[in-house]
N, C-alpha and C positions, 0 to 999 in steps of 0.2 A: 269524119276522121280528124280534120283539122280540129274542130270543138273539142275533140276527147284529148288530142296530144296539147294543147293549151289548158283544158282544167288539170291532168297530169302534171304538167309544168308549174302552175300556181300554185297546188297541193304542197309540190317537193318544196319551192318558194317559202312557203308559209312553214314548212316544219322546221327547213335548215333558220328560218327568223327566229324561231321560236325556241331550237338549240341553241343559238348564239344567245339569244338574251338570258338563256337558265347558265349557259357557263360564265355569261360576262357578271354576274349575278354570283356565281357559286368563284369565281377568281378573285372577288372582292371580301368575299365570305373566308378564303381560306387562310388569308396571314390572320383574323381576328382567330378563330380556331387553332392557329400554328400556336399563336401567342398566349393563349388561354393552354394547353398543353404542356408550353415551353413552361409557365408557370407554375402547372401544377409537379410538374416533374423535379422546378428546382424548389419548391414547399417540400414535396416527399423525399427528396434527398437531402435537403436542410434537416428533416425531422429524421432520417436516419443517423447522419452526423452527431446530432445532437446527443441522439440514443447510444452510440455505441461511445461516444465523448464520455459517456455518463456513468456505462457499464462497465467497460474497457481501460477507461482513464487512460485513453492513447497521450493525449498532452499530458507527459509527466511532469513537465515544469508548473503547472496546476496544481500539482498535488505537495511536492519535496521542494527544498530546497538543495539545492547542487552546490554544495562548496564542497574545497579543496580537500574537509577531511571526509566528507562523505564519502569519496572516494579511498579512502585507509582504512590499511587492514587494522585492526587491530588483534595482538598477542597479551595478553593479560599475562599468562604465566612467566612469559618472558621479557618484560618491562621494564627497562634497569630500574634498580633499587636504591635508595638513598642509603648510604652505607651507615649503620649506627651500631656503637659500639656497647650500647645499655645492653646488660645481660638479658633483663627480662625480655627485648627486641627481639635476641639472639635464638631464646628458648622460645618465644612465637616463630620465628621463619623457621624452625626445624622441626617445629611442628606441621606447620604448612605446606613444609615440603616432603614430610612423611604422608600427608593426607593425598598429596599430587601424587606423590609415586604409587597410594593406592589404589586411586581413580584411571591411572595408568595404564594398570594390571588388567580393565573388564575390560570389554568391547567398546571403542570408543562410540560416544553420544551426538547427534548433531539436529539441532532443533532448528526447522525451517519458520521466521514466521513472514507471514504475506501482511504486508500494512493497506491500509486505504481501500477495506474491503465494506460496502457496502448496500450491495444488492444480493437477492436469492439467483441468480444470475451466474457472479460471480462464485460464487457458496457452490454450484452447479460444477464448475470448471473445474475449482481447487479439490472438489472430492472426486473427481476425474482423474487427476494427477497416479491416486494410486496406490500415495504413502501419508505414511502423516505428516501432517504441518500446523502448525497454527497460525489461526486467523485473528487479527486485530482489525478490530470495528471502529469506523468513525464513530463520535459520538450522532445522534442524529438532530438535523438540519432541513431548513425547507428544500431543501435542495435532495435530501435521502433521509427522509422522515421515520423509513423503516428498518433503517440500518439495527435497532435494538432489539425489533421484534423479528428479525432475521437470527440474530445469534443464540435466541433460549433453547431452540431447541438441539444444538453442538454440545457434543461432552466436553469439550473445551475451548475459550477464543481467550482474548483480550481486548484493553480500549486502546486505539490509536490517536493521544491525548495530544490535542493542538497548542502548541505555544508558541511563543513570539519568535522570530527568526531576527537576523541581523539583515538580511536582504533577499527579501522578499512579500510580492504584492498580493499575491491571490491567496491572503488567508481564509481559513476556515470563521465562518460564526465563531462567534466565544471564547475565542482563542484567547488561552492566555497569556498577560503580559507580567511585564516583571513589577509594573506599580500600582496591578492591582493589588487591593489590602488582603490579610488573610481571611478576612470573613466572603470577599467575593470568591475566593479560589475556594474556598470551604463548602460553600452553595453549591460551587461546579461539582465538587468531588461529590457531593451528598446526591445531587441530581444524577452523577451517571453511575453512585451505587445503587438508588433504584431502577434504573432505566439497566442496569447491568447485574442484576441481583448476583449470580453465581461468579463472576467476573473476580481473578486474584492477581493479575498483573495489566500493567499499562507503559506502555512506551511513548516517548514524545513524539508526536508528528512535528517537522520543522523541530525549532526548538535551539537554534542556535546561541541565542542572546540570552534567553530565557533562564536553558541549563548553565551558562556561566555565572550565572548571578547568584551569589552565596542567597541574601536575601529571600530570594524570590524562591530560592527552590529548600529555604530553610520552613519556608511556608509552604509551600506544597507539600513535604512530608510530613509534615504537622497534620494536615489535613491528609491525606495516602494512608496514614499509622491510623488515623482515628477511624476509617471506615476500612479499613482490610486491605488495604490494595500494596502490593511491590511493585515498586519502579522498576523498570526497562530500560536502560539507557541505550539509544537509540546510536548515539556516540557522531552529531549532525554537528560538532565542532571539541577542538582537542584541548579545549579551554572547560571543560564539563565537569562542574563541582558535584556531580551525582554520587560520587564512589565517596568522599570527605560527609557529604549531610546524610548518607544511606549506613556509614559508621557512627556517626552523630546520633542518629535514630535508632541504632542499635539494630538495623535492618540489610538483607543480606544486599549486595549488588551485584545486578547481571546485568552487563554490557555485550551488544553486537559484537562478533571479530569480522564478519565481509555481509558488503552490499554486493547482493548478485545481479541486478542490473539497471546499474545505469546507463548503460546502453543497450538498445534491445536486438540481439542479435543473437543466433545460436551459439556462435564459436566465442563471444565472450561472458555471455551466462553460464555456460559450461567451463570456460576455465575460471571465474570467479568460483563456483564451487567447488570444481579442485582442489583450489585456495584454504578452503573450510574444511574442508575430510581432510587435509595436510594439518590443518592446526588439531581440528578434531584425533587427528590418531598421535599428535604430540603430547595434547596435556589432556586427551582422555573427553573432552567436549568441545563444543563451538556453539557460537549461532549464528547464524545468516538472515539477514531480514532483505527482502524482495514485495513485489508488488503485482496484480492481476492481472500482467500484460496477456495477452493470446502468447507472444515471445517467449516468457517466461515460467507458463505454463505448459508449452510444448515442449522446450528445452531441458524441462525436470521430468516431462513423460521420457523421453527416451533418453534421463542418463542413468536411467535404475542401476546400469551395470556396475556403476561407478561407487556408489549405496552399499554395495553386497557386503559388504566387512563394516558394517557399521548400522548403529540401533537408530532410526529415524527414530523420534520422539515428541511428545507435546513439551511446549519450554518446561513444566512445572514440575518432568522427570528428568532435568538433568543432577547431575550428582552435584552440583555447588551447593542445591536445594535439599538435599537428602542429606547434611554433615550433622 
């Protein structure tokens, strides 16, 4: 009896030994496995990051430049005017303003466009919205290589054309500057009429420095005019020779009146468009340019109600373009 409760005893002996050595064993084992985890968790949430950075464009400071008139409205119809007393002046502004008063009379116009759209993704979201808008395409980049073969098959978009800013770091590739020559900016434009074959209008991404510069943008229309394209003045400073070289060129101009969000928030996306169906039912149109926030597209799904008295449209139906 003794013999059998002492092998019993050594048995239990030798299992609990042999428990402790698998957990002292498996305790040593477990921060390397914590750490191996912990890693792979912040790789897969870095490469989330990254992705929705990319689709999303949450850092909008990445994208615009944020100056002081980015934020103004502008009223074109209502602009003070240099008072001139030349008849022939006279019989232009009364002509002008018999054409307003007839643009007046329909349904007013308000053309939505979304800039810095570059993935099928995005393209996903914005025709989710509901109404029409148009989409301006970056040109494409290693960075969204497919931004051009995303746009063929849209009844309509535009380019979101990079130019120099007065402040700011994180420009796009190829962006253009004010000293490049005209043969460089001429290549650019040649290159995104093929990469944009149906493509009739472009607006400046950034473009601060750029669009002030008589020069610089005497030479982009030079090149705009030769392959088809109308400029968009994006209006990213109040210093913007676009309207003086787009009459130079004998070509029409259409400038932004509200950026709907620079901040991304419902209640001030939605009163920035307010803003716009206010100008819009003033002198009969508007445009609003915005960007592929998840913000900014939730905020336009539920303010259809606000819409109902007015023709959403692609930019290239508004009536400036139809005179």
């Amino acid at each position: 009896m003794l013999i059998i409760i002492l092998l019993v005893s050594a048995i239990i002996f030798l299992i609990y030994m042999i428990d402790t050595q698998k957990l002292k064993k498996s305790t040593q084992t477990i921060p390397k496995v914590v750490e191996k985890i912990e890693k792979n968790v912040k790789n897969t949430h870095d490469e989330f990051d990254k992705y929705f950075e990319q689709i999303e464009q949450i850092k909008k400071d990445k994208f615009e430049e944020y100056t002081k008139d980015f934020y103004k409205e502008y009223d074109e119809q209502t602009e003070p005017q240099v008072k001139d007393v030349k008849k022939d002046k006279k019989i232009e502004k009364d002509k002008e303003e018999k054409s307003n008063l007839a643009i007046k009379e329909k349904k007013p116009k308000l053309a939505i466009i979304i800039d810095d759209v570059t993935t099928s993704y995005q393209v996903k979201q914005i025709q989710s919205i509901g109404f029409t808008t148009t989409m301006s395409f970056m040109p494409p980049t290693p960075h969204h290589s497919d931004s051009a073969k995303i746009a063929q098959n849209l009844p309509f978009y535009m380019i979101h054309l990079p130019m120099e800013a007065k402040y700011f770091k994180n420009e796009e590739k190829n962006t253009l500057h004010t000293k490049d020559s005209y043969e460089k900016i001429e290549n650019r434009i040649s290159q995104i009429r093929k990469w944009y074959p149906n493509a009739k209008f472009t607006n400046n991404h950034t473009g601060s420095e750029f669009t002030s510069n008589k020069e610089a943008m005497d030479k982009l229309f030079r090149a705009l005019k030769k392959y088809n394209f109308i400029f968009v003045d994006s209006r990213t400073t109040g210093k913007s020779v676009g309207k003086q070289t787009a009459q130079k060129y004998n070509m029409p101009y259409i400038s932004r009146n509200v950026f709907l969000d620079n901040e991304q928030n419902f209640e001030y996306i939605q009163n920035q468009l307010k803003k716009a169906i206010a100008i819009a039912k003033k002198n009969g149109f508007a445009i609003a340019i915005c960007h592929p926030h998840s913000a900014t597209i939730n905020t336009l799904k539920k303010s259809k109600n606000l819409l109902k008295d007015l023709d959403l449209v692609y930019l290239e139906d508004l009536p400036l373009l139809k005179k």
